[in-house]
C-alpha positions in Angstrom: 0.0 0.0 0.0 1.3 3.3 -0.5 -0.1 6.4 2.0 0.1 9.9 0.9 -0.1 12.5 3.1 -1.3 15.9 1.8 -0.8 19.0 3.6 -4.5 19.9 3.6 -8.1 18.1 3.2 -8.6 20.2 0.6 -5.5 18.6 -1.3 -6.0 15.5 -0.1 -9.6 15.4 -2.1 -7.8 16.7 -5.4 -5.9 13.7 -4.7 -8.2 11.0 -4.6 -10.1 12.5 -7.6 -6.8 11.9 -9.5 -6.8 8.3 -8.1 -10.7 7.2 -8.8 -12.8 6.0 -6.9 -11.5 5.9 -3.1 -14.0 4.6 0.1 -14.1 7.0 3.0 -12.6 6.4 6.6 -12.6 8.4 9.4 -9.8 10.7 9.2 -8.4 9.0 5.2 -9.3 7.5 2.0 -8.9 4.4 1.0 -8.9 1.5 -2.0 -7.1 -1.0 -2.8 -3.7 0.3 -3.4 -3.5 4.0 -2.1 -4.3 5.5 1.1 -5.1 9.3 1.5 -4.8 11.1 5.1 -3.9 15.0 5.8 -2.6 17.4 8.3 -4.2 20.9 8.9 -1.4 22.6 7.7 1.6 23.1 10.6 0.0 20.1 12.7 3.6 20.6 14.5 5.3 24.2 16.0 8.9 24.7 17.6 8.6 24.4 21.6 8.4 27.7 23.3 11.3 28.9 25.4 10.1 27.8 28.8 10.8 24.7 27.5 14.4 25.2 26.8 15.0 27.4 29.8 12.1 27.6 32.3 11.1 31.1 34.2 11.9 31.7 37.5 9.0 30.9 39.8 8.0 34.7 40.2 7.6 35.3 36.6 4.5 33.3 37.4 3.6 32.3 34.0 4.4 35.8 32.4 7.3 36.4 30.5 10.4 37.4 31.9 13.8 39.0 31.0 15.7 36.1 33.7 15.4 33.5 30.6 16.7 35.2 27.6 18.2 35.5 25.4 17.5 31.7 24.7 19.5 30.3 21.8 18.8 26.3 22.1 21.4 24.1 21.3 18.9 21.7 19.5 15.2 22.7 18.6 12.1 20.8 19.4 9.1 20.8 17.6 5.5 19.7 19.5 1.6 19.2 18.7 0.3 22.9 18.2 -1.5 23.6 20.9 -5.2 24.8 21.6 -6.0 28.3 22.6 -5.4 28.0 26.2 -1.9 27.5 25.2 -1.2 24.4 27.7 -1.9 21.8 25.9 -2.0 20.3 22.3 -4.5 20.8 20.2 -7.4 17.5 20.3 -8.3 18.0 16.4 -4.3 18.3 16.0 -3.9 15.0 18.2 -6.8 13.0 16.7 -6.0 13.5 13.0 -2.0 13.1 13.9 -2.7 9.7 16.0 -4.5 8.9 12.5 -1.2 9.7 10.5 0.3 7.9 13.1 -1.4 4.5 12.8 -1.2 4.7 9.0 2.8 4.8 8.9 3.0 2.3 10.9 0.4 -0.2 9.4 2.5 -3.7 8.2 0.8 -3.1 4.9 2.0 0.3 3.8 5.5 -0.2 2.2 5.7 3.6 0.6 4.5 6.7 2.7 4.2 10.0 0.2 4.7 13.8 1.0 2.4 15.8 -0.9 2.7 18.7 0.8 2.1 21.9 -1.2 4.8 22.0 -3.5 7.0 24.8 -1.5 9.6 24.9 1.5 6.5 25.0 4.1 5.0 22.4 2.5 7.9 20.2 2.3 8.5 20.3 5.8 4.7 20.1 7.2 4.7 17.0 6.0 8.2 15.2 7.2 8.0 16.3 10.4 4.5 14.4 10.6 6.4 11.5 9.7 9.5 11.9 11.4 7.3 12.2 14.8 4.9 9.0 13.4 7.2 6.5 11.8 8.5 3.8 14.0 10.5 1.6 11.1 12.4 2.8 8.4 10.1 2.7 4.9 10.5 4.1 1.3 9.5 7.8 1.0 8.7 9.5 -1.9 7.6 13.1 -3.0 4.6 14.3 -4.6 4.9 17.1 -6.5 2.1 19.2 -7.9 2.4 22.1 -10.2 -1.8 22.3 -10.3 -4.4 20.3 -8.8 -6.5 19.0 -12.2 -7.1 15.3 -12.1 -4.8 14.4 -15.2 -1.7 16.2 -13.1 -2.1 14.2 -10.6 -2.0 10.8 -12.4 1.2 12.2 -14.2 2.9 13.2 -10.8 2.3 10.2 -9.0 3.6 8.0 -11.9 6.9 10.0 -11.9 7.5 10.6 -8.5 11.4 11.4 -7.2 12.8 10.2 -3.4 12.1 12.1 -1.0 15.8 12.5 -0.3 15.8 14.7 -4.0 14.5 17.0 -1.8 16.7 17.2 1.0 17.9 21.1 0.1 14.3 22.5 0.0 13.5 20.9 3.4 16.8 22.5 4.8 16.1 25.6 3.6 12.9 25.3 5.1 14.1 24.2 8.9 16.6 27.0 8.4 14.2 29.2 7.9 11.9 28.2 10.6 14.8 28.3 13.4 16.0 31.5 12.0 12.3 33.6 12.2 12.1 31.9 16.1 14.9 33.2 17.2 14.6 36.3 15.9 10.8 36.5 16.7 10.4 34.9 20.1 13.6 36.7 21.5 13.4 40.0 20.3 9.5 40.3 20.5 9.6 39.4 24.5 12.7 41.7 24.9 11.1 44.4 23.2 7.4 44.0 25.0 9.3 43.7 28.2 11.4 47.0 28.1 8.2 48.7 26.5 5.1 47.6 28.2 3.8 47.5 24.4 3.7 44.2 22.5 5.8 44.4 19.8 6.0 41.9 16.9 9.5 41.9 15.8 10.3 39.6 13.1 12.7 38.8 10.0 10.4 40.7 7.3 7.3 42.5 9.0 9.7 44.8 10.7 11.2 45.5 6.8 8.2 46.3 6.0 6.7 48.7 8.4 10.2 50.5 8.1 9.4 51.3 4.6 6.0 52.7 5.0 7.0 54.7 8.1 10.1 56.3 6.1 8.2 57.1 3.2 5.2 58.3 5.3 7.8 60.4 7.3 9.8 61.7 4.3 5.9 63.3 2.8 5.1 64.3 5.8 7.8 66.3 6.6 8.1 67.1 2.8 8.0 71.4 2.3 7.1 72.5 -1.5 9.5 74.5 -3.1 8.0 76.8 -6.3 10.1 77.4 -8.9 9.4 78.4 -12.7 9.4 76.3 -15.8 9.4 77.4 -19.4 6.2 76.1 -20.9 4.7 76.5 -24.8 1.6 75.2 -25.1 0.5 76.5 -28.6 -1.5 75.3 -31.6 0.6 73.9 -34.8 -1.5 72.3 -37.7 -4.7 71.8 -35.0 -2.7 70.3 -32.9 -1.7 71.9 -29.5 1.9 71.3 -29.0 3.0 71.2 -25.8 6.8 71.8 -25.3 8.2 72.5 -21.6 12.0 73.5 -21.3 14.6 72.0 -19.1 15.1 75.2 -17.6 14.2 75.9 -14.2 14.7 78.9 -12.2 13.8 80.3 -8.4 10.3 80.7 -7.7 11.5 84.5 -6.9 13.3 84.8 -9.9 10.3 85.9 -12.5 12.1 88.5 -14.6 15.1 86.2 -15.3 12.2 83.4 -16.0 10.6 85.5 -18.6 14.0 87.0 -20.2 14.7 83.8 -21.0 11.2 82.7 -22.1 11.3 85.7 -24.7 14.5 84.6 -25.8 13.2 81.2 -26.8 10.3 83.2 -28.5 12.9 85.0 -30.7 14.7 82.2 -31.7 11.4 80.1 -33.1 11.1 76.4 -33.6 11.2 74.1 -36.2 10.8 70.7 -36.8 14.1 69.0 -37.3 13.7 65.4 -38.1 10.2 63.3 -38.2 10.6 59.1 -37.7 7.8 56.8 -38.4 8.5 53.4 -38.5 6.0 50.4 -38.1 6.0 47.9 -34.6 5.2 44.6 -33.3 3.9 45.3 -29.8 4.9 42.1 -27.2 2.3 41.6 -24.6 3.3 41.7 -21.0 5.0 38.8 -19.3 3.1 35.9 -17.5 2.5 36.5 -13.7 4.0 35.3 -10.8 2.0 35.4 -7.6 3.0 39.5 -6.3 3.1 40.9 -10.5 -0.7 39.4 -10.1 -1.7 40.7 -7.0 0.1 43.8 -8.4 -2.6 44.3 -11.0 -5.6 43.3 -9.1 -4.6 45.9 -6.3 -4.2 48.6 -8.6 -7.2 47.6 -11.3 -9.7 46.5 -8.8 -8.6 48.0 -5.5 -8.8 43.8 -3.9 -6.1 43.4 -1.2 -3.5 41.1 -1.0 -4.8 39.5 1.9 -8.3 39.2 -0.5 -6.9 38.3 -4.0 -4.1 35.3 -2.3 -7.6 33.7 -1.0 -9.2 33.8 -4.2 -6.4 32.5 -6.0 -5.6 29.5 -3.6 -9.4 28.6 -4.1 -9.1 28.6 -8.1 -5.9 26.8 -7.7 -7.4 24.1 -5.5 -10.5 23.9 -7.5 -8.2 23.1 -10.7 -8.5 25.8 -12.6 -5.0 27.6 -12.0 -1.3 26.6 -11.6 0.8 26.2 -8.2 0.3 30.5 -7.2 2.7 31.1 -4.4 5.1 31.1 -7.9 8.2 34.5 -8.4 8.7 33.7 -11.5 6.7 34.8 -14.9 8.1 32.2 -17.3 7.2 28.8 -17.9 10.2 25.2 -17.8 10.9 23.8 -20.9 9.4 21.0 -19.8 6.1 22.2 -19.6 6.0 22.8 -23.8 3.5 19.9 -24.0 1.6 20.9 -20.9 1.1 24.2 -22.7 0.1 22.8 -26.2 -2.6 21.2 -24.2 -4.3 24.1 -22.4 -3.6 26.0 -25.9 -5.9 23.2 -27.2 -8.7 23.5 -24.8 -8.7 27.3 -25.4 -9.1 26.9 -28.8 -12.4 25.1 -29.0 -13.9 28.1 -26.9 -13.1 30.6 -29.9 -9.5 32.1 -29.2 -7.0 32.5 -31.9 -4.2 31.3 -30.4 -1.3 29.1 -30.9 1.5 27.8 -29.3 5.3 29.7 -30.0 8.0 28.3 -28.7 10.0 31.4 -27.5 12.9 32.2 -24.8 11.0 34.8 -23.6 7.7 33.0 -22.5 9.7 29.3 -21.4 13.5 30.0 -19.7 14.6 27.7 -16.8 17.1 30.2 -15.7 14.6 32.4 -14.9 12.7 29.5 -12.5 13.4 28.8 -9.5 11.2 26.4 -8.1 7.4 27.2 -9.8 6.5 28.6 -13.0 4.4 31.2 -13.8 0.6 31.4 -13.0 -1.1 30.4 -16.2 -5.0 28.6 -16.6 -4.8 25.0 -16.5 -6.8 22.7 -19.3 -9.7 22.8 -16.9 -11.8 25.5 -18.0 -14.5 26.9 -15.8 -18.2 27.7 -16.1 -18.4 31.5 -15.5 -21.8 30.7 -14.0 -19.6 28.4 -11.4 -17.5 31.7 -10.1 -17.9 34.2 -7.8 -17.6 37.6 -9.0 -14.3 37.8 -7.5 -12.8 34.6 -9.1 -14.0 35.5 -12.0 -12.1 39.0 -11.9 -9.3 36.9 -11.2 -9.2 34.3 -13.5 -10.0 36.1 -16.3 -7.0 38.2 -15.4 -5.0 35.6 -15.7 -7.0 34.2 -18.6 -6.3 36.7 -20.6 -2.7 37.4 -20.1 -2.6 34.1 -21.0 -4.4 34.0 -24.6 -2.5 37.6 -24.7 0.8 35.9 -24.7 -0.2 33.0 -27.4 -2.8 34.8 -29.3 -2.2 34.4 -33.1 -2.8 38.1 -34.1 0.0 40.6 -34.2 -0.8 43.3 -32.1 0.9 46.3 -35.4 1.7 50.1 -34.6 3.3 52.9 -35.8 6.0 54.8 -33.4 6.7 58.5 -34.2 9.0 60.8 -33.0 9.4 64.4 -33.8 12.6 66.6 -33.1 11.7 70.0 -32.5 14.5 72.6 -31.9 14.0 76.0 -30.6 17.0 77.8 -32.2 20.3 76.6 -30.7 18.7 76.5 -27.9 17.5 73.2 -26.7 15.5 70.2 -28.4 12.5 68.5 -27.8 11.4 64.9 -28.6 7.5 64.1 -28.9 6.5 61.1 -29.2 3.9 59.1 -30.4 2.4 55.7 -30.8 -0.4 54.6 -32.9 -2.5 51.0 -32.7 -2.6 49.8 -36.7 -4.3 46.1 -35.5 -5.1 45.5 -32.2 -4.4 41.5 -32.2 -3.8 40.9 -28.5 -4.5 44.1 -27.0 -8.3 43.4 -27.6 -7.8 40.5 -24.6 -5.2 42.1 -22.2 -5.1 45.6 -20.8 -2.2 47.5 -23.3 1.2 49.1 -21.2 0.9 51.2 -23.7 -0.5 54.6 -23.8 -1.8 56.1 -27.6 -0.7 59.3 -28.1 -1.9 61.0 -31.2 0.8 63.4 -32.5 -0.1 66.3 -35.7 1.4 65.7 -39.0 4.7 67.5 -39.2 7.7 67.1 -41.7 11.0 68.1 -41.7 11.5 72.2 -41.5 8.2 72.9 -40.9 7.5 75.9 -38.4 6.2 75.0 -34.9 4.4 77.8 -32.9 5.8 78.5 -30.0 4.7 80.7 -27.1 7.1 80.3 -24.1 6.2 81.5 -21.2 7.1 81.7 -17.0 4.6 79.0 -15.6 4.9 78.3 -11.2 5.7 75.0 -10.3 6.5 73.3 -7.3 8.2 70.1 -6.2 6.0 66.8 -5.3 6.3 64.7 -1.8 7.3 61.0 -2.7 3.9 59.1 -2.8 2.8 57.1 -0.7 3.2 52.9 -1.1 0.7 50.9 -3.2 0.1 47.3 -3.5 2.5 47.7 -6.8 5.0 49.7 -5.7 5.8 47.8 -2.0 5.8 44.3 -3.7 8.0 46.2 -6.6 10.3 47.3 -3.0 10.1 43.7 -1.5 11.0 41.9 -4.8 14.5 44.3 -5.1 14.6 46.7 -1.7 17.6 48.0 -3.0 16.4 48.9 -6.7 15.0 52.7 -7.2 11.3 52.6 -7.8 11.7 54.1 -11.2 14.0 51.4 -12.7 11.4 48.9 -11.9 11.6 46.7 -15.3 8.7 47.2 -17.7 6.1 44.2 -17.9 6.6 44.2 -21.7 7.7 40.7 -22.8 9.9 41.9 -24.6 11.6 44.0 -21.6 15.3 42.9 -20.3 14.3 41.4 -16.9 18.0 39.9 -16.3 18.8 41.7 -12.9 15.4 41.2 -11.7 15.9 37.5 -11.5 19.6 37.8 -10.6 18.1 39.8 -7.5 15.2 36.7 -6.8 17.8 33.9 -7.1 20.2 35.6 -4.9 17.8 36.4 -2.1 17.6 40.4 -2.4 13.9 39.7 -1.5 12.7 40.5 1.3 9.9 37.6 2.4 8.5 35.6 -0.9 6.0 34.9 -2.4 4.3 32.5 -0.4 4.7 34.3 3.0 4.4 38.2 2.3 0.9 38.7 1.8 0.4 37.1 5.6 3.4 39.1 7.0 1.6 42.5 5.8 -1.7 41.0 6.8 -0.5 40.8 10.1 1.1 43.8 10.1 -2.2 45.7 9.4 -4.0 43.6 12.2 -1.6 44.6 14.7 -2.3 48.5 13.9 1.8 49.3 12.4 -0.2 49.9 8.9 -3.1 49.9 7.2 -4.6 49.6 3.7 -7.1 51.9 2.5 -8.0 51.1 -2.0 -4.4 50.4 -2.7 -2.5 52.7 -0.4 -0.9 51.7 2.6 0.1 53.8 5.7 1.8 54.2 8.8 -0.5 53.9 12.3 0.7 55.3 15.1 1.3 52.1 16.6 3.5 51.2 13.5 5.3 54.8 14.5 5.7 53.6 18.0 7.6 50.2 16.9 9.6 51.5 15.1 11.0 54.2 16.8 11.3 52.2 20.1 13.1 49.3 18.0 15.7 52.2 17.1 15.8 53.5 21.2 16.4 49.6 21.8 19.3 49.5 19.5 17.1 46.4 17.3 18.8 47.0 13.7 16.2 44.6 12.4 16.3 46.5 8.3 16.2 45.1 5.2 20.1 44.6 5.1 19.9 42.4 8.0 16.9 40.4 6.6 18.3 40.1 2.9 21.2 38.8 4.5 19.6 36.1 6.1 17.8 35.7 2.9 20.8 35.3 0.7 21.8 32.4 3.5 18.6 30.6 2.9 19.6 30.5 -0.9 22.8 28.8 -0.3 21.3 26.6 1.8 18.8 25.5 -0.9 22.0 25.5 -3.0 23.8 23.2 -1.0 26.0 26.0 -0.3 25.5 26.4 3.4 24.5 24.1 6.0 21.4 24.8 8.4 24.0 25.4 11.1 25.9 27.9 9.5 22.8 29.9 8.5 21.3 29.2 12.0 24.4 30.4 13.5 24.1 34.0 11.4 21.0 34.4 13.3 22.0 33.5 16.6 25.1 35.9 16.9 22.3 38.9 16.1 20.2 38.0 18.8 23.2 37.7 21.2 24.3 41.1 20.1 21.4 42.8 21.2 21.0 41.6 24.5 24.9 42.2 25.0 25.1 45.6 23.6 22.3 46.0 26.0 24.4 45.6 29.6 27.5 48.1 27.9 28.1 51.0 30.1 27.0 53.3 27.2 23.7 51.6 27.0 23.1 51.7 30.7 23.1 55.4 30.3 20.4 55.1 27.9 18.4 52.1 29.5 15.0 52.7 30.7 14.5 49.7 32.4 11.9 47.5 32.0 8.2 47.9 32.1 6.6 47.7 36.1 10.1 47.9 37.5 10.2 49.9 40.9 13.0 52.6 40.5 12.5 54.1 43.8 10.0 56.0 46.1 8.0 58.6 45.2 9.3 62.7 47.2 5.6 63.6 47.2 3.7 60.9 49.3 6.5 57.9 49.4 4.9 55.1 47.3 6.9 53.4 45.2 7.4 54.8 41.1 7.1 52.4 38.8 8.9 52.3 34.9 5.4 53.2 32.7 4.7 52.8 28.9 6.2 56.3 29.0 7.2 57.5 31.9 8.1 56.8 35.6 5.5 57.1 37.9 3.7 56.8 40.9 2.0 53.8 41.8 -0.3 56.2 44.1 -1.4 57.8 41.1 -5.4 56.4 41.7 -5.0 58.6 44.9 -4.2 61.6 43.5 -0.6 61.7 43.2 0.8 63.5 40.0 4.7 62.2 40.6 5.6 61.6 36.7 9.0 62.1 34.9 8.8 61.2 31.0 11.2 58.4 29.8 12.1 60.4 27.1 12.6 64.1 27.7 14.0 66.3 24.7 14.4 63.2 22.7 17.1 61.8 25.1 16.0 58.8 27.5 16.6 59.0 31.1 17.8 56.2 32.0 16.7 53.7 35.1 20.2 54.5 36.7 19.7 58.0 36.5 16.8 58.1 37.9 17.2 55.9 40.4 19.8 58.6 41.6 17.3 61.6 40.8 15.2 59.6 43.4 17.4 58.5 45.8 20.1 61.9 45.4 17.8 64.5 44.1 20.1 64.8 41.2 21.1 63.3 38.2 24.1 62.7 36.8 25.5 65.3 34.2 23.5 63.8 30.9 24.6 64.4 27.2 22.8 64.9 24.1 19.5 66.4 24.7 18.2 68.2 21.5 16.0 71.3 22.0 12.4 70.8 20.3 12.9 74.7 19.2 16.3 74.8 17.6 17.0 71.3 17.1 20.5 71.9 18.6 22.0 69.6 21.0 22.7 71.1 24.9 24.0 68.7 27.8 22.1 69.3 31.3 21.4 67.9 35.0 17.8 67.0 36.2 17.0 68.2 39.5 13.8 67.6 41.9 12.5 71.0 43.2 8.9 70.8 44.4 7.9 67.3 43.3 9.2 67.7 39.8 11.9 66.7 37.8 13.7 70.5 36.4 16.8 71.2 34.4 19.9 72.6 36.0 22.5 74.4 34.1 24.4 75.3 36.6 25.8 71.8 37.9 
């Protein structure tokens, strides 16, 4: 008998419909030769760090600084647990003691992982066996580009070893230790000094960093006006308009329009005129984030929205593998795609198959190709409205690509010189035959330009028109999976989506690990990210919250340099391990000397001076009524406070912290000690000063 185990129910039914006909038992499927169980996803999770290194008793079940930082020396996976947090999960224990009793029956000779084909996947699944299996058996690896019924029979009748896939499940152990040590360490270090929990983790940190610079850099964004040279005159009914390179101070009129009437004098003419007729390429296949890209921006759907939508046409059969970064297809797959072509022919399309290096290139894949339609066609009628906005998005890109029909047009460009003065080009793009653009939204925009040839007179009126500069804009669903596919590429070299379009440093970048997440995990980072209040998404434009403000800035008072340098460098070590070019150690090990470099950096004399404790410690009693003062969310205070007593000196105070040493001795001494770098709110300018308590409050001193 051979078991498979699928990562999901929902897989496991795909499965069996790719079998035939299979009888159902509690908790599996079953016939004569296969037998079908699943997990619910992560059935197992890494132990929490009580059970590496247990609290002291007074921590009394709530976190505590006494057991971290905690770096195991081997990692333990357990059952998931249920809500209460104490004990496994039952659903999780009854459907594992199932997988359980199925890997160990005499009868099964070959157990199967079909987990989703990914690094999650991969690793769901063996650790369900590695927990179950009590005798060595054959393993071997489903691997599913779709879910139709004929894909299935192929994959299971060509199925590799499970050892084939030792790198991927490396990759993904690696990645699993690394994001718990990171995340469980650093989120109860941070919560604990702020009395704020704080998610800090390997990407959703990344990404709130982006949206709060950008927010901050529009925010604190001030116009400047300046002048531009602008004609904007009629030539052959055509208004022409032309605006000079030219700038000058917004103050600085009369030199504007001196210049202007200079450019009047000299007149313009047309000095060359080239029309040539185009081929148009569509744009590329998607991967998962290009796709989400479009939907974001075309239909204002969320990431979180549109990833639901297409798992659920992906499990119904009607799409390819999604959680995919590339947007070409394997070699391989040239049959695959004569098929689908075939299908989409007897529904009325024009297309045919091409066999091109820009629509199949295995140096551009990675693990997945791109989202296409699979042979299984749907019935519109059998679609919600929103999987039918998304699969006849990727319908069409499809039948786009492949479509018969030339898309024609003529380019034309028109030199126009002012004098010796300066040049302009205009140019200009005209759609002869439509072809694929009648399918698939065009990239390109028509511009209708008048008929001019060579020497022919332009009119020309220049004058002084006010300008002023524009604030950065603010990150949509395009442009921050543009910044988390290449967070070191400038937004305006993003490569074009033509087919045609040189797209060699953008896959350099993915196959290095410049990205930061991937496709299969960023739309839940953000999604959490927006739940815990850092961001939020409004249409398609994301924003800082102030809670989002408030991690960040206390991540940079912590001295936590969790940026994108630090994640891509983690991400680039994933790579080599999935190249066999790193061991899970080695990458492990990157992670772990981070983490212990926080929590040392943190007991340096220098950082005493900036410590503020942690949150509920006592620092001393209070001078107005003797109770104790307590470390707050933001300041130290009085525990009498529900009495009355108004004892309160800020954590911060002119964007320097006071540390819990210095006030301790502000308490205990009625000074402080002399503290550096204070920065006045008014000038900006830094100024050194003593605190002093006169009257119940806490006062500078300059005289000390």
């Amino acid at each position: 008998m051979i078991l498979v185990i699928a990562e999901k129910p929902s897989l496991a039914r795909n499965i069996a419909l790719g079998i035939g006909e299979m009888k159902r038992r509690d908790g599996y499927l079953e016939n004569n030769e296969y037998l079908i169980t699943w997990a619910f996803g992560h059935l197992f999770s890494l132990a929490d760090i009580e059970e590496y290194n247990p609290a002291p008793p007074e921590a009394n079940g709530h976190w505590t600084m006494a057991n971290l930082p905690c770096i195991p020396q081997e990692f333990r996976f357990e059952l998931r647990r249920g809500k209460d947090k104490k004990k496994a999960d039952a659903g999780i224990k009854k459907q594992f003691s199932i997988i359980s009793s199925l890997c160990n029956r005499p009868d099964v000779d070959t157990i199967v992982n079909a987990g989703d084909a990914d690094r999650e996947g991969e690793i769901i699944v063996r650790l369900c066996v590695k927990n179950a299996l009590k005798t060595p058996k054959k393993q071997k690896r489903l691997w599913l580009p779709d879910q139709t019924p004929a894909t299935v029979r192929a994959a299971l009748a060509e199925m590799k070893d499970e050892s084939e896939y030792q790198n991927l499940a490396d990759e993904g152990f690696a990645r699993t230790y690394i994001d718990w040590l990171y995340g469980v360490n650093l989120t109860r270090y941070a919560t604990l000094k702020t009395g704020t929990l704080l998610r800090v983790g390997r990407v959703i940190v990344p990404i709130v960093r982006a949206i709060y610079e950008r927010d901050l850099a529009i925010r604190h964004f001030t116009p400047e006006k300046y002048l531009a040279l602008v004609s904007n005159e009629e030539t052959n009914g055509e208004k022409i308009e032309l605006t000079s390179k030219q700038k000058f101070k917004g103050d600085d009129r009369a030199a504007a329009e001196r210049a202007a009437a200079v450019y009047n004098a000299a007149g313009a003419t047309v000095r060359d005129v080239r029309r040539k007729k185009d081929t148009l390429s569509p744009g590329k296949l998607y991967s998962l984030s290009k796709l989400q890209s479009v939907l974001g921006k075309k239909y204002k759907m969320s990431m979180t929205d549109s990833l639901a939508v297409i798992q659920g046409l992906y499990e119904k059969g009607y799409l390819t593998y999604p959680r995919t970064n590339s947007e070409y297809l394997a070699v391989a797959e040239k049959g695959k795609m004569r098929k689908i072509i075939e299908e989409i022919q007897k529904i009325g399309y024009p297309v045919a198959f091409k066999d091109s290096p820009k629509i199949f290139d295995d140096s551009k894949i990675e693990s997945h190709s791109a989202l296409t339609p699979t042979y299984k066609i749907p019935d519109k009628n059998a679609l919600t409205k929103e999987e039918a906005l998304v699969y006849a998005t990727v319908f069409r890109r499809f039948v786009a690509i492949f479509c018969s029909e030339p898309c024609l047009a003529e380019r034309t460009e028109i030199t126009i010189g002012v004098g010796d003065l300066e040049e302009f080009t205009l140019k200009g793009l005209v759609i002869t035959q439509r072809g694929w653009m009648q399918y698939d939204d065009s990239t390109q925009k028509e511009k209708t330009l008048p008929k001019l040839s060579r020497g022919d007179t332009v009119n020309v009126a220049f004058g002084a028109v006010e300008k002023e500069t524009t604030p950065p804009k603010h990150y949509t669903i395009e442009t921050l999976n543009q910044y988390l596919k290449n967070p070191f590429r400038e937004e305006k070299a993003a490569e074009s989506d033509e087919m045609g379009a040189d797209d060699a440093a953008e896959y350099k970048a993915i196959l290095e690990g410049l990205e930061l997440g991937t496709e299969a995990t960023r739309t839940g980072i953000i999604e959490n990210a927006c739940k815990s209040r850092y961001i939020e998404l409004k249409k398609d434009t994301y924003t800082i919250l102030s809670g989002g403000e408030y991690l960040i800035e206390s991540l940079d008072r912590l001295g936590i340099r969790m940026d994108k340098h630090r994640t891509v460098e983690m991400g680039r070590a994933l790579k080599k391990v999935f190249r066999g070019e790193m061991s899970v150690k080695d990458s492990v090990s990157l992670a772990e000397n981070e983490v212990r470099a926080v929590f040392d950096s943190a007991s340096t004399d220098d950082a005493e001076d900036r410590d503020i404790g942690v949150y509920g410690e006592e620092v001393g009693k209070c001078p107005l009524c003797g109770k104790r003062v307590l470390r707050g969310k933001f300041s130290y205070g009085c525990e009498g406070y529900k009495e009355g007593c108004t004892f309160r000196v800020s954590t911060y105070i002119c964007n320097r912290a006071i540390s819990k040493r210095n006030m301790e001795r502000l308490l205990l001494e009625g000074k402080t000690a002399k503290i550096v770098g204070f920065v006045s709110p008014k000038t900006g300018k830094n100024f050194d000063g003593t605190l002093v308590l006169k009257d119940g409050k806490a006062i500078f001193d300059f005289s000390m």
